[in-house]
mmCIF entry with sequence, helices, sheets and N, C-alpha, C, O atoms, coordinates in Angstrom:
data_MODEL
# 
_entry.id   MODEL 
# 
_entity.id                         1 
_entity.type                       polymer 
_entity.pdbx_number_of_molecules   1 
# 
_entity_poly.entity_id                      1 
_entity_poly.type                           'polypeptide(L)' 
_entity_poly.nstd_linkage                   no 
_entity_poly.nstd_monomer                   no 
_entity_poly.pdbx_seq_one_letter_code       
;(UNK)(UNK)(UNK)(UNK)(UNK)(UNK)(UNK)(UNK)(UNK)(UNK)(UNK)(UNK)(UNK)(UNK)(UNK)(UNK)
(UNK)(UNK)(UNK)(UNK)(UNK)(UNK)(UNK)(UNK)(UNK)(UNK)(UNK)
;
_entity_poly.pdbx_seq_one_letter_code_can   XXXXXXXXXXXXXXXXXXXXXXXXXXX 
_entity_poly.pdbx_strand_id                 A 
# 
loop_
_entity_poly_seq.entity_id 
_entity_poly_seq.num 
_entity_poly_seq.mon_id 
_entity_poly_seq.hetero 
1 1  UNK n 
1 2  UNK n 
1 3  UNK n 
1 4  UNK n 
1 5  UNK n 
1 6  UNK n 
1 7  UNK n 
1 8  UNK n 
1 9  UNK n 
1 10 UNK n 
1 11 UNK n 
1 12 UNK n 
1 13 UNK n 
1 14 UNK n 
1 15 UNK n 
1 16 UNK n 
1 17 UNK n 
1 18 UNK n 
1 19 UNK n 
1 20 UNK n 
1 21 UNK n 
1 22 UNK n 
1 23 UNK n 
1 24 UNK n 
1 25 UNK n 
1 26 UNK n 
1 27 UNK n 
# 
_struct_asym.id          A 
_struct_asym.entity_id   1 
# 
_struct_conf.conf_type_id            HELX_P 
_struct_conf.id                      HELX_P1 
_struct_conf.pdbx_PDB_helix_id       AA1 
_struct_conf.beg_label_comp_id       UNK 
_struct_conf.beg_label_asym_id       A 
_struct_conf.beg_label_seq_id        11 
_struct_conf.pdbx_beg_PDB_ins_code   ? 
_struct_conf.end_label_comp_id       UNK 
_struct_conf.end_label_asym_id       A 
_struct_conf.end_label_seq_id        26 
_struct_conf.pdbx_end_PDB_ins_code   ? 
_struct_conf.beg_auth_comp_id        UNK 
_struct_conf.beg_auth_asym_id        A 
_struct_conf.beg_auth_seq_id         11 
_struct_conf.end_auth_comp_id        UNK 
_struct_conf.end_auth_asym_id        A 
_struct_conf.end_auth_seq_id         26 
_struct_conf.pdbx_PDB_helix_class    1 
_struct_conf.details                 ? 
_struct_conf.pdbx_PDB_helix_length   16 
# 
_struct_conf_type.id          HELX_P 
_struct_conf_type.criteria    ? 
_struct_conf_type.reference   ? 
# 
loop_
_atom_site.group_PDB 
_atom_site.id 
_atom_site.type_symbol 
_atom_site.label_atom_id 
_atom_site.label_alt_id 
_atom_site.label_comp_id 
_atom_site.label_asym_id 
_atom_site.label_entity_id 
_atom_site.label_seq_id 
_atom_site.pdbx_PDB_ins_code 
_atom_site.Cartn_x 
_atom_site.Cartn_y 
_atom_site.Cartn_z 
_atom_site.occupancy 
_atom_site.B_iso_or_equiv 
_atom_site.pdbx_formal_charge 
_atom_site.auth_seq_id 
_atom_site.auth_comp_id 
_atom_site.auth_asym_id 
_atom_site.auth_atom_id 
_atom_site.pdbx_PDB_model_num 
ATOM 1   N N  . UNK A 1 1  ? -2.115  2.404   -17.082 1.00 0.00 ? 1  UNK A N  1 
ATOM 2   C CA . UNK A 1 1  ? -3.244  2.280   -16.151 1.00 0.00 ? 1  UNK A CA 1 
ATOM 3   C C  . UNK A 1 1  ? -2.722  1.969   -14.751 1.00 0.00 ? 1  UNK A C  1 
ATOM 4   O O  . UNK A 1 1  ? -2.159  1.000   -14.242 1.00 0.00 ? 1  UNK A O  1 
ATOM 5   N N  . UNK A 1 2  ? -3.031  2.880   -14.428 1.00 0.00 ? 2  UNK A N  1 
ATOM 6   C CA . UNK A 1 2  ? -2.571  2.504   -12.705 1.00 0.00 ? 2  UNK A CA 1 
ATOM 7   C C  . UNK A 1 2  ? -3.344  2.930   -11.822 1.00 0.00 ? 2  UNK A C  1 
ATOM 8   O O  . UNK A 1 2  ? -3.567  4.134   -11.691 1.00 0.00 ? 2  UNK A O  1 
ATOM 9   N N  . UNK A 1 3  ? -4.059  1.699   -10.817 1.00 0.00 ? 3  UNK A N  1 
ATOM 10  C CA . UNK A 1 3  ? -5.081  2.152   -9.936  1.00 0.00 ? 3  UNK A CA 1 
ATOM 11  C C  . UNK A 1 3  ? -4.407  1.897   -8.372  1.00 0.00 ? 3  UNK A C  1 
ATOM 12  O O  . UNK A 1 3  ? -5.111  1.957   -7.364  1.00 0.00 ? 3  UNK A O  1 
ATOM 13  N N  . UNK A 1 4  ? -3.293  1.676   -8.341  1.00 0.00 ? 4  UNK A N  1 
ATOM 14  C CA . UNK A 1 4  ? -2.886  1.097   -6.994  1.00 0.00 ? 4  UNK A CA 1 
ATOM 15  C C  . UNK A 1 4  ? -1.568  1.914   -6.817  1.00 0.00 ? 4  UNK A C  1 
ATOM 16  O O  . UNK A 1 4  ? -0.583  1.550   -6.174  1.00 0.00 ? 4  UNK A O  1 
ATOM 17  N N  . UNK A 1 5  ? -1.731  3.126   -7.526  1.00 0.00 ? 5  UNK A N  1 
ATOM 18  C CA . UNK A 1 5  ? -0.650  3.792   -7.306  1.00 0.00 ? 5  UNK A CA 1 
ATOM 19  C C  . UNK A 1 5  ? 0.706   3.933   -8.129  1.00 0.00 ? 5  UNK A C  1 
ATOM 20  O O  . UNK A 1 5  ? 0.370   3.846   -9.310  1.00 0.00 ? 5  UNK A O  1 
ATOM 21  N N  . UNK A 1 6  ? 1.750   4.068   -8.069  1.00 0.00 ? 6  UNK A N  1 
ATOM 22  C CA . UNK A 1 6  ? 3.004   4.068   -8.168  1.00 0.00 ? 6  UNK A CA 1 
ATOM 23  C C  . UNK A 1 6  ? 3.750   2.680   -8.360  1.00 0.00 ? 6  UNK A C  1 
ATOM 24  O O  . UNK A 1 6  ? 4.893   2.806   -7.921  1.00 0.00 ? 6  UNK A O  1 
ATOM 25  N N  . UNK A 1 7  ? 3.549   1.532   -8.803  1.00 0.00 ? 7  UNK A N  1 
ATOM 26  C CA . UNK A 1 7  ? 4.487   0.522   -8.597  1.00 0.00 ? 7  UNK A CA 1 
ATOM 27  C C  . UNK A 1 7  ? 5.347   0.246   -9.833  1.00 0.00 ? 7  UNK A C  1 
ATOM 28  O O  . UNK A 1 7  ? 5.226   0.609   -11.003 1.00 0.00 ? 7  UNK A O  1 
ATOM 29  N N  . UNK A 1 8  ? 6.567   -0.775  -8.988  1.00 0.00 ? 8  UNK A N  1 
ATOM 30  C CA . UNK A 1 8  ? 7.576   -0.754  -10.146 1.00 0.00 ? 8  UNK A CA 1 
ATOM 31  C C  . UNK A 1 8  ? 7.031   -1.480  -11.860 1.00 0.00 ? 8  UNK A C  1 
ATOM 32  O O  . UNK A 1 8  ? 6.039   -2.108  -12.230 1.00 0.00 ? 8  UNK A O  1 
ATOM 33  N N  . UNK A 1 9  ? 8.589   -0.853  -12.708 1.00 0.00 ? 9  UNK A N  1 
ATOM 34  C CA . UNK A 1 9  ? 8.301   -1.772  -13.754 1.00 0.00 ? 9  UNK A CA 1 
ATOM 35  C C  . UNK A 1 9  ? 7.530   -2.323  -14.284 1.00 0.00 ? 9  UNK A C  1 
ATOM 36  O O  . UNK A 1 9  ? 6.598   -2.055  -15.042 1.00 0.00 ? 9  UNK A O  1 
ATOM 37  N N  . UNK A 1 10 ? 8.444   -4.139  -13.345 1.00 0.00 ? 10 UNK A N  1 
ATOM 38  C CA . UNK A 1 10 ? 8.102   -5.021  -13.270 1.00 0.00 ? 10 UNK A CA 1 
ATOM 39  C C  . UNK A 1 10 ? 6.718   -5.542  -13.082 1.00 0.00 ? 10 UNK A C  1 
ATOM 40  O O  . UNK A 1 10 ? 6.035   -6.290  -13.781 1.00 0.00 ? 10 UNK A O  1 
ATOM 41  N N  . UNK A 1 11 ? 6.441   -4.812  -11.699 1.00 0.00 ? 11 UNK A N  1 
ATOM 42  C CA . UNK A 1 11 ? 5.013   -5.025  -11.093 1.00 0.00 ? 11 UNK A CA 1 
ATOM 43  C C  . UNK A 1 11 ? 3.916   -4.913  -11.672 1.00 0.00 ? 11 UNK A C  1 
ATOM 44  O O  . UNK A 1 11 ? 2.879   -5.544  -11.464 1.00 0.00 ? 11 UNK A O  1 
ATOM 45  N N  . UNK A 1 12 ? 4.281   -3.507  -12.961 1.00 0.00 ? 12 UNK A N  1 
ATOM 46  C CA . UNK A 1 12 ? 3.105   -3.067  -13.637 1.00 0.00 ? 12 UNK A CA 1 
ATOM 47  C C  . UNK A 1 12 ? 2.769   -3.544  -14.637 1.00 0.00 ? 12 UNK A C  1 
ATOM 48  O O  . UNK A 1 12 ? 1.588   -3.469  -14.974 1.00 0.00 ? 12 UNK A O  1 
ATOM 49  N N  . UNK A 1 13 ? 3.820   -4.258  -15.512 1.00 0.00 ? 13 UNK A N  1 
ATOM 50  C CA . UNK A 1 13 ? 4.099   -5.434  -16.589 1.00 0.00 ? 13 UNK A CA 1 
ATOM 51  C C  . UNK A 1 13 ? 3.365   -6.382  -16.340 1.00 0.00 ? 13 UNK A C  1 
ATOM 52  O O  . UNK A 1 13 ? 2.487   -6.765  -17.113 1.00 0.00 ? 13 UNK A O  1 
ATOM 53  N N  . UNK A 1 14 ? 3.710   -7.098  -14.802 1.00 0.00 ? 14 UNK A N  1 
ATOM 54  C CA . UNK A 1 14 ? 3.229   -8.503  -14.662 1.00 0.00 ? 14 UNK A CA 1 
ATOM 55  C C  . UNK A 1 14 ? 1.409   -8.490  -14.596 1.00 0.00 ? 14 UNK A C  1 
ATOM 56  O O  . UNK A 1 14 ? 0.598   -9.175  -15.220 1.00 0.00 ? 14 UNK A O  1 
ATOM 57  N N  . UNK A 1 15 ? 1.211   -7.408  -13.569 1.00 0.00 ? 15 UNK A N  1 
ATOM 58  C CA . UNK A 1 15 ? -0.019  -6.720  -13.440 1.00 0.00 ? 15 UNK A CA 1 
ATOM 59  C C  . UNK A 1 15 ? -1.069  -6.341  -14.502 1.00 0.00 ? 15 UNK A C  1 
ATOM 60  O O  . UNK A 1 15 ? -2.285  -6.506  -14.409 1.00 0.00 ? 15 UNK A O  1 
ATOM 61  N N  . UNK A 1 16 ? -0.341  -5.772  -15.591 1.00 0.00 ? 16 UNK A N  1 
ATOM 62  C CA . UNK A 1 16 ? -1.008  -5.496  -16.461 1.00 0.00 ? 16 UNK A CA 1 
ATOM 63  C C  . UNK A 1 16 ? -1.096  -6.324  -17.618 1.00 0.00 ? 16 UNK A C  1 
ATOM 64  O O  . UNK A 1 16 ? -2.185  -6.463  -18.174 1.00 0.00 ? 16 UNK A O  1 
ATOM 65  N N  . UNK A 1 17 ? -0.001  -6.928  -18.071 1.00 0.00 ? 17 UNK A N  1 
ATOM 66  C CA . UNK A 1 17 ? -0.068  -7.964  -19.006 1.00 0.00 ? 17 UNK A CA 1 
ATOM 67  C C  . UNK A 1 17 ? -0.183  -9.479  -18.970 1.00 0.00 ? 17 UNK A C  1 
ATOM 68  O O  . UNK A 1 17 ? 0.112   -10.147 -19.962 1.00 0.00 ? 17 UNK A O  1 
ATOM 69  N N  . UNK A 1 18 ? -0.614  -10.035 -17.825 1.00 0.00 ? 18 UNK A N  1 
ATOM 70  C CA . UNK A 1 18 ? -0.953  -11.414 -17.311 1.00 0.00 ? 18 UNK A CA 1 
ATOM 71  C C  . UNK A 1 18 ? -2.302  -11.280 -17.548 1.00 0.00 ? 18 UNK A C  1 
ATOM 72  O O  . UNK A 1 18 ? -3.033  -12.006 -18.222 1.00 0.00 ? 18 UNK A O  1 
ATOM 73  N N  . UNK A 1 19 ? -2.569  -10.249 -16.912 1.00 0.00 ? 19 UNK A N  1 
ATOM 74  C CA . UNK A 1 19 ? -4.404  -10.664 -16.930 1.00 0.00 ? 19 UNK A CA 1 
ATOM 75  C C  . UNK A 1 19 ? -4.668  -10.577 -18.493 1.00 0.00 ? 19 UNK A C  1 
ATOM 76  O O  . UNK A 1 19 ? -5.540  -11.396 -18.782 1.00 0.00 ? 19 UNK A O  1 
ATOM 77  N N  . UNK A 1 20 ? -4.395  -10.148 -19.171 1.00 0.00 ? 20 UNK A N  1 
ATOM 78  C CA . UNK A 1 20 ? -5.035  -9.576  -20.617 1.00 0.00 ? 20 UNK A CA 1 
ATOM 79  C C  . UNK A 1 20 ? -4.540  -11.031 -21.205 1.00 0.00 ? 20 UNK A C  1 
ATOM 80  O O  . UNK A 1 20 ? -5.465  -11.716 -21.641 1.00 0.00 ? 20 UNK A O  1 
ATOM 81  N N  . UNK A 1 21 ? -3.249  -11.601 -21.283 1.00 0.00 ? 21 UNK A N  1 
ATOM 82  C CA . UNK A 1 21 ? -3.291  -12.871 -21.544 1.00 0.00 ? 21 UNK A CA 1 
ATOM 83  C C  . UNK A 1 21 ? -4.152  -14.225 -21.130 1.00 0.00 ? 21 UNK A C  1 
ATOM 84  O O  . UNK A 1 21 ? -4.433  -15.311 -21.637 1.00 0.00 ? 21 UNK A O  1 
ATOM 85  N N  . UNK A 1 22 ? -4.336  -13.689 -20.217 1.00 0.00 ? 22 UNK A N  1 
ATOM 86  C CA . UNK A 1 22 ? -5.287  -14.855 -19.368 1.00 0.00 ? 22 UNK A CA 1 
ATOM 87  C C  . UNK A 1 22 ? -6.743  -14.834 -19.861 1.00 0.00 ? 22 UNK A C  1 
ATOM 88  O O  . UNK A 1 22 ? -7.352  -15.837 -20.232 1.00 0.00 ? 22 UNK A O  1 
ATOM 89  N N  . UNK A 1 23 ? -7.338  -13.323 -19.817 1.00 0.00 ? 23 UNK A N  1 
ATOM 90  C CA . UNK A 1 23 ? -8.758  -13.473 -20.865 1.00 0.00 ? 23 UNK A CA 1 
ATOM 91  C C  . UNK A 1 23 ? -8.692  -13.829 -22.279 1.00 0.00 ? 23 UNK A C  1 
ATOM 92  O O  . UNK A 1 23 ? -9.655  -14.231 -22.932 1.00 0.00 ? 23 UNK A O  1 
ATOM 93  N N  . UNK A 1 24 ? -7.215  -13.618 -22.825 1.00 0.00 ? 24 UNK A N  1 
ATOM 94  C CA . UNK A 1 24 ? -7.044  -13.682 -23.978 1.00 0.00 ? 24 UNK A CA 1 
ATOM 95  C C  . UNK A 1 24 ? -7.329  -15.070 -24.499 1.00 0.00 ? 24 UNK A C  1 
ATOM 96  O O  . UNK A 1 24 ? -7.884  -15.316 -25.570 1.00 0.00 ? 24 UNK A O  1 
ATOM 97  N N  . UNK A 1 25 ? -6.735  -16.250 -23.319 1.00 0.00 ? 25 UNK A N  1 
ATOM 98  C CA . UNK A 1 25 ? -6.804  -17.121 -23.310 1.00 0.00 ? 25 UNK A CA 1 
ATOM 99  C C  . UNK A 1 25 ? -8.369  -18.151 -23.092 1.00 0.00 ? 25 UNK A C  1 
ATOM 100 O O  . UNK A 1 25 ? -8.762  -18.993 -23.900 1.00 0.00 ? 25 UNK A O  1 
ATOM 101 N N  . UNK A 1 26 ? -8.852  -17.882 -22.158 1.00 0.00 ? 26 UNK A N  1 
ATOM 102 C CA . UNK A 1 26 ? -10.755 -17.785 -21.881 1.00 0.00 ? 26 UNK A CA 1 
ATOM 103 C C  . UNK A 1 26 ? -10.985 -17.221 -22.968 1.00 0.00 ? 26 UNK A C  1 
ATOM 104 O O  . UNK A 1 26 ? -11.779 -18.085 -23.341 1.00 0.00 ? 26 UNK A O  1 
ATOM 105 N N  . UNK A 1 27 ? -10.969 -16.298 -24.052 1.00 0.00 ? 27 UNK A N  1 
ATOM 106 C CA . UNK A 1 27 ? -11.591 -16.065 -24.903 1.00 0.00 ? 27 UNK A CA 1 
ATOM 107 C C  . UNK A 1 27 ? -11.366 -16.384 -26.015 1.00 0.00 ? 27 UNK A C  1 
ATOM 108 O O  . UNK A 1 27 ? -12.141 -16.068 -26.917 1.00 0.00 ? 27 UNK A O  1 
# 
């Protein structure tokens, strides 16, 4: 899933798998 374009790796890891932990967590 990428809405901001092109970014690295990393970026897209932290980006994408922080938040899902974080609701994971709220939920």
């Amino acid at each position: 899933m990428s809405f901001a374009g092109e970014k690295t790796t990393t970026e897209t890891i932290v980006v994408g798998v922080a938040p899902q932990k974080t609701y994971a967590s709220f939920l």
